[in-house]
Backbone as numpy.savetxt, mean C-alpha at the origin, in Angstrom:
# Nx Ny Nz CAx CAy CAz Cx Cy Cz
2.56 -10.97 -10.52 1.35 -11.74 -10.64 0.26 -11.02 -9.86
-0.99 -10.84 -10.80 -1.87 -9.90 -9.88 -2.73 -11.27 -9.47
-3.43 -11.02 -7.85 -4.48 -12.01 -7.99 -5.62 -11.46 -7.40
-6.86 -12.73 -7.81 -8.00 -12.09 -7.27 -7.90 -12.28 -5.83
-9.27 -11.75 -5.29 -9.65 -11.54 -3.79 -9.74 -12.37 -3.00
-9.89 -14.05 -3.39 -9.53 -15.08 -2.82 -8.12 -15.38 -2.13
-7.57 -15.01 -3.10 -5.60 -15.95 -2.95 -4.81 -14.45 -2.67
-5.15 -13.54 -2.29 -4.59 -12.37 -1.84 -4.06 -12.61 -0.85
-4.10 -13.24 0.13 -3.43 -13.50 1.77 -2.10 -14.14 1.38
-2.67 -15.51 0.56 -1.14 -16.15 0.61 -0.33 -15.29 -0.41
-0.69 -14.87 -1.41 0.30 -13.76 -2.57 0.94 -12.73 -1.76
0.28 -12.20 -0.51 1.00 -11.27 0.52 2.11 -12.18 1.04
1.77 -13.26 1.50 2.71 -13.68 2.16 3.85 -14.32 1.42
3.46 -14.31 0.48 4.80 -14.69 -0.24 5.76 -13.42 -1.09
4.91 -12.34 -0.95 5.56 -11.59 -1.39 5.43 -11.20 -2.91
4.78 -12.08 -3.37 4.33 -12.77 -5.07 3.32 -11.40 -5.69
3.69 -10.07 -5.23 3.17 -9.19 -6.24 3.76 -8.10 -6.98
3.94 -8.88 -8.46 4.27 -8.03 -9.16 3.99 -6.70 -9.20
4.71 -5.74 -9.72 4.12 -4.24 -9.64 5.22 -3.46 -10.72
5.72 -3.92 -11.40 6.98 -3.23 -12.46 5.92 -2.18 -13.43
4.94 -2.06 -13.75 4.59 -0.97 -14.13 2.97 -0.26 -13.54
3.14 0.75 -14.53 2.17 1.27 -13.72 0.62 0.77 -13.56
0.47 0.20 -14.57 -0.71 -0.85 -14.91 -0.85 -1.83 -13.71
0.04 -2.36 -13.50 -0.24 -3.74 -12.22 -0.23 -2.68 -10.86
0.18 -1.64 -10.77 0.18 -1.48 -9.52 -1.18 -1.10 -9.33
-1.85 0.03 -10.70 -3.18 0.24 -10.29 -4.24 -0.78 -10.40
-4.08 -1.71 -11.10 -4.77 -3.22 -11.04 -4.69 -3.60 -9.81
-3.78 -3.83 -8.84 -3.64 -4.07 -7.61 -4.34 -3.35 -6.73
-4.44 -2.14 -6.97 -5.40 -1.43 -5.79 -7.08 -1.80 -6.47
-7.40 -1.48 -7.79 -8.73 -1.87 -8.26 -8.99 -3.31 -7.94
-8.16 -4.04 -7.45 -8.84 -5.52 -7.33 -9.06 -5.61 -5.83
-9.14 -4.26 -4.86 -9.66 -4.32 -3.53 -10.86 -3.48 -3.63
-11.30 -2.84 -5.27 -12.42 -2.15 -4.57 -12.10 -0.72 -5.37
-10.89 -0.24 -5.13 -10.41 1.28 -5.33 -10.41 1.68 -6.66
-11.16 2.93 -7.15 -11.11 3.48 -7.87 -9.68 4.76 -7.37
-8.66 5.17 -8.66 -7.64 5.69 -8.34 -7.07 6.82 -9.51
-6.65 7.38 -9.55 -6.11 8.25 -10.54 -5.27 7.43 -11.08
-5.01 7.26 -12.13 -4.29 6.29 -13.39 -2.76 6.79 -13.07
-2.44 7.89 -12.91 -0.94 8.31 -12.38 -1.04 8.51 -10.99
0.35 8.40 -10.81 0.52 8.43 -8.93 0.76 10.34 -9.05
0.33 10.70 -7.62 0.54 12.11 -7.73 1.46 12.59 -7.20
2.36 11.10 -6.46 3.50 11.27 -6.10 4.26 10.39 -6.17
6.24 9.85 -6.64 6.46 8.57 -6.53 7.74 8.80 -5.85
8.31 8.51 -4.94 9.74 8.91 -4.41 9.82 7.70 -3.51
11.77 8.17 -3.99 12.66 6.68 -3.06 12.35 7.00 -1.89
12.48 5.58 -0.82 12.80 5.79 0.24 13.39 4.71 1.00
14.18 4.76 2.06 14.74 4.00 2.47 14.26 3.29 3.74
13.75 1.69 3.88 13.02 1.35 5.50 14.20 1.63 6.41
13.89 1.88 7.39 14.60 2.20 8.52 15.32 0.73 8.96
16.28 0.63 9.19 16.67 -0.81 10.08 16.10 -0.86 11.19
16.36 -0.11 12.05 15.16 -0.10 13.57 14.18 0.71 13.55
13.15 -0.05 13.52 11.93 1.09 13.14 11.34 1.70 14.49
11.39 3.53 14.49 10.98 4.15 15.56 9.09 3.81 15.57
8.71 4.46 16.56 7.03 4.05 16.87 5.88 3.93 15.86
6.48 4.93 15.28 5.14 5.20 14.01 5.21 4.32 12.94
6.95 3.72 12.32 6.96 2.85 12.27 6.55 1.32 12.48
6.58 1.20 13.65 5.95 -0.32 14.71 4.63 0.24 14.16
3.46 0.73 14.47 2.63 0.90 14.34 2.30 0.56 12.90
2.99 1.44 11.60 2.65 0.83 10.36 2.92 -0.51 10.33
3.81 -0.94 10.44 4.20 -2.38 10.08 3.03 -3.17 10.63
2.83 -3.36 11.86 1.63 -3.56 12.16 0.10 -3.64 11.48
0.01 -2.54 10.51 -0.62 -2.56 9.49 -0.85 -3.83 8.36
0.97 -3.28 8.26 1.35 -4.31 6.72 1.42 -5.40 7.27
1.98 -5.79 8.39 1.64 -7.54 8.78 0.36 -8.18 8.91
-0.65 -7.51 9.09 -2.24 -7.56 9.36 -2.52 -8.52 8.03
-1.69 -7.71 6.97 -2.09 -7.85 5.48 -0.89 -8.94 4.92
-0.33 -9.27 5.38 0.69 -10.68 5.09 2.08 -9.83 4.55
2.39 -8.73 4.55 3.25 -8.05 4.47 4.30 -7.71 5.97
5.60 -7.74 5.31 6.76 -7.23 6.67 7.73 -6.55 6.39
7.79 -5.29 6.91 8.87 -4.39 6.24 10.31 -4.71 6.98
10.15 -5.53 8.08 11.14 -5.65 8.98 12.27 -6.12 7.65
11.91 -7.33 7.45 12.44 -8.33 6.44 13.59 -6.62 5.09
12.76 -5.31 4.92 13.36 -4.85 4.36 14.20 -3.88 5.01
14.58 -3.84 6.22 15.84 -2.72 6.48 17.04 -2.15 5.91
16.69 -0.93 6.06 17.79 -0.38 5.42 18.51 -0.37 3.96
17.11 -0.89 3.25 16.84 -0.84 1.93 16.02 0.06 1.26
16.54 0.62 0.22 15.94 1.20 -1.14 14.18 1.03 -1.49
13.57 1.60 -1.59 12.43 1.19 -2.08 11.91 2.77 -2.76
10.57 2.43 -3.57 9.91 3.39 -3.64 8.37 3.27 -3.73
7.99 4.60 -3.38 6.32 4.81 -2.44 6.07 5.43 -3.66
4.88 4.67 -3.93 3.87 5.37 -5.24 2.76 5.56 -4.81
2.07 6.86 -4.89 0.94 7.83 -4.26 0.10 8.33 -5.37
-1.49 6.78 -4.92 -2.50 7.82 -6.29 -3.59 8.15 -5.10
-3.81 9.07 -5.93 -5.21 9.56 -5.18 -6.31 8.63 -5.65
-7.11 8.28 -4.22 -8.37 7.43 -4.07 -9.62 8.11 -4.47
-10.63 8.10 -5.33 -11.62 8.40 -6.24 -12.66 8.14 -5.55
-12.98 6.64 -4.65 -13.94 6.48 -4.36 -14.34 6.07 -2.75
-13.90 6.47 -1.99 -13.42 6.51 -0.45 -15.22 6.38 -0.26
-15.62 5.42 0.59 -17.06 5.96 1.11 -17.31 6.64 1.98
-18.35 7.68 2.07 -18.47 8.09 2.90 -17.81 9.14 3.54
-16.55 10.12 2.72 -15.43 10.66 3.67 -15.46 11.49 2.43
-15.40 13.24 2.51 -15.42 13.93 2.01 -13.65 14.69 1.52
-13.29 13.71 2.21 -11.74 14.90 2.27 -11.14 14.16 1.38
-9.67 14.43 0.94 -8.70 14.04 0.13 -8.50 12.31 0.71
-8.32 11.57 -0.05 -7.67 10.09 0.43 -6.67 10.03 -0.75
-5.61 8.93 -0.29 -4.47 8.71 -1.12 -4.73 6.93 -0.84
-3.57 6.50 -1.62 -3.31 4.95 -1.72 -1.52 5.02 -1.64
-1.13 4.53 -0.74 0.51 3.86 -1.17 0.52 2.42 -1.19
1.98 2.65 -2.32 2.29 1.21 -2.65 4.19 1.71 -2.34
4.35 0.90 -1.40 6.08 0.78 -1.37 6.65 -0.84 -2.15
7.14 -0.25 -3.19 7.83 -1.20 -3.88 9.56 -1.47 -3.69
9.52 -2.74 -3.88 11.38 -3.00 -3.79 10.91 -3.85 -4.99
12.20 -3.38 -5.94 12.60 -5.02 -6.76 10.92 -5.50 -7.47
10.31 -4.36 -7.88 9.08 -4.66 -8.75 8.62 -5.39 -7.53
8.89 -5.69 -6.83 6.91 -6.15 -6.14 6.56 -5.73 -4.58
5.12 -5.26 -4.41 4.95 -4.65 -3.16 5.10 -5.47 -2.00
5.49 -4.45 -1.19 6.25 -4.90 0.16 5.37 -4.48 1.27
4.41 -3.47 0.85 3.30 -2.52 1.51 2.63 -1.72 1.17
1.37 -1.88 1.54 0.41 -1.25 1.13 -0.46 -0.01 2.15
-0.98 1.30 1.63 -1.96 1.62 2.70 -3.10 2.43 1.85
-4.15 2.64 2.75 -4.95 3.80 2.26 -4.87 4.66 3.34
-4.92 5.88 3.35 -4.68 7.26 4.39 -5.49 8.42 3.70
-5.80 9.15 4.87 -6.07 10.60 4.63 -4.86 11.65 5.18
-4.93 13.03 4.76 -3.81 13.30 5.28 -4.33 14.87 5.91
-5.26 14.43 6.73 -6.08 15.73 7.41 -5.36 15.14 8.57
-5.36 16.45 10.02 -5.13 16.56 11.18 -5.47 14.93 12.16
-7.09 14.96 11.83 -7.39 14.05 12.28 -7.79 12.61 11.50
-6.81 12.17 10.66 -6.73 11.33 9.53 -6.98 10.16 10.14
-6.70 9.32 8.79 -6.70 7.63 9.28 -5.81 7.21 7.96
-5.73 5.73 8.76 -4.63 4.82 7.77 -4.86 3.42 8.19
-5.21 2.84 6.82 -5.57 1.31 7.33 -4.77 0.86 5.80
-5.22 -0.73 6.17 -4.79 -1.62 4.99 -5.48 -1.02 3.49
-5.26 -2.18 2.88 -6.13 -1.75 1.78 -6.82 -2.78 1.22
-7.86 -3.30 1.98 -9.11 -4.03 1.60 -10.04 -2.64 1.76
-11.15 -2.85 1.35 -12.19 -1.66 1.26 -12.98 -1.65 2.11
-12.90 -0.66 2.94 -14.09 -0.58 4.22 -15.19 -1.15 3.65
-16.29 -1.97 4.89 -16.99 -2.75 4.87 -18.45 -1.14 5.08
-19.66 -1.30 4.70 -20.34 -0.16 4.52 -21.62 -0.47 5.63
């Protein structure tokens, strides 16, 4: 179920987002704003850690911000789908979008750069 920008908090928190193809997942990032490359430029399994080391804590932190908890997925299967971000304001360098999926629906979200001195936040759209 995709939703609009209103009922996005509680759909995080319930976990309630569909993502089984490639259409809803990029609908999902366009309904924060993001323009994206229609294919991911990258999609691979991965597994959450059961005890998550620092950088870990730190993301999750992220995804809980956003009604998301990876804790809840340890030591489970998932996979990270990577499109490149089109319309980043203001920031000249490469940006990406992930979506970590389990079981068709996202579990976490980010936007990142992947320069030296990068960044990584949720994925609502910087405020201008």
């Amino acid at each position: 179920v995709l939703v609009g920008r209103h009922d996005r908090a509680a759909a995080n928190a319930t976990a309630d987002l569909l993502a089984k193809t490639n259409e809803q997942r990029v609908a999902y990032l366009e309904s924060f704003g993001w323009e994206v490359e229609t294919a991911p430029v990258e999609t691979q399994s991965i597994v959450i850690p059961r005890q998550f080391p620092a950088v870990y804590e730190e993301y999750n932190k992220i995804q809980k911000d956003q009604g998301f908890d990876l804790e809840d997925y340890g030591g489970l299967e998932a996979t990270r789908y990577t499109y490149k971000v089109l319309n980043y304001p203001d920031y000249n360098g490469d940006v990406f979008a992930d979506l970590i999926i389990y079981k068709n629906c996202i579990i976490a979200a980010d936007i990142h750069s992947i320069t030296l001195d990068g960044f990584i936040h949720g994925v609502e759209f910087p405020e201008q």
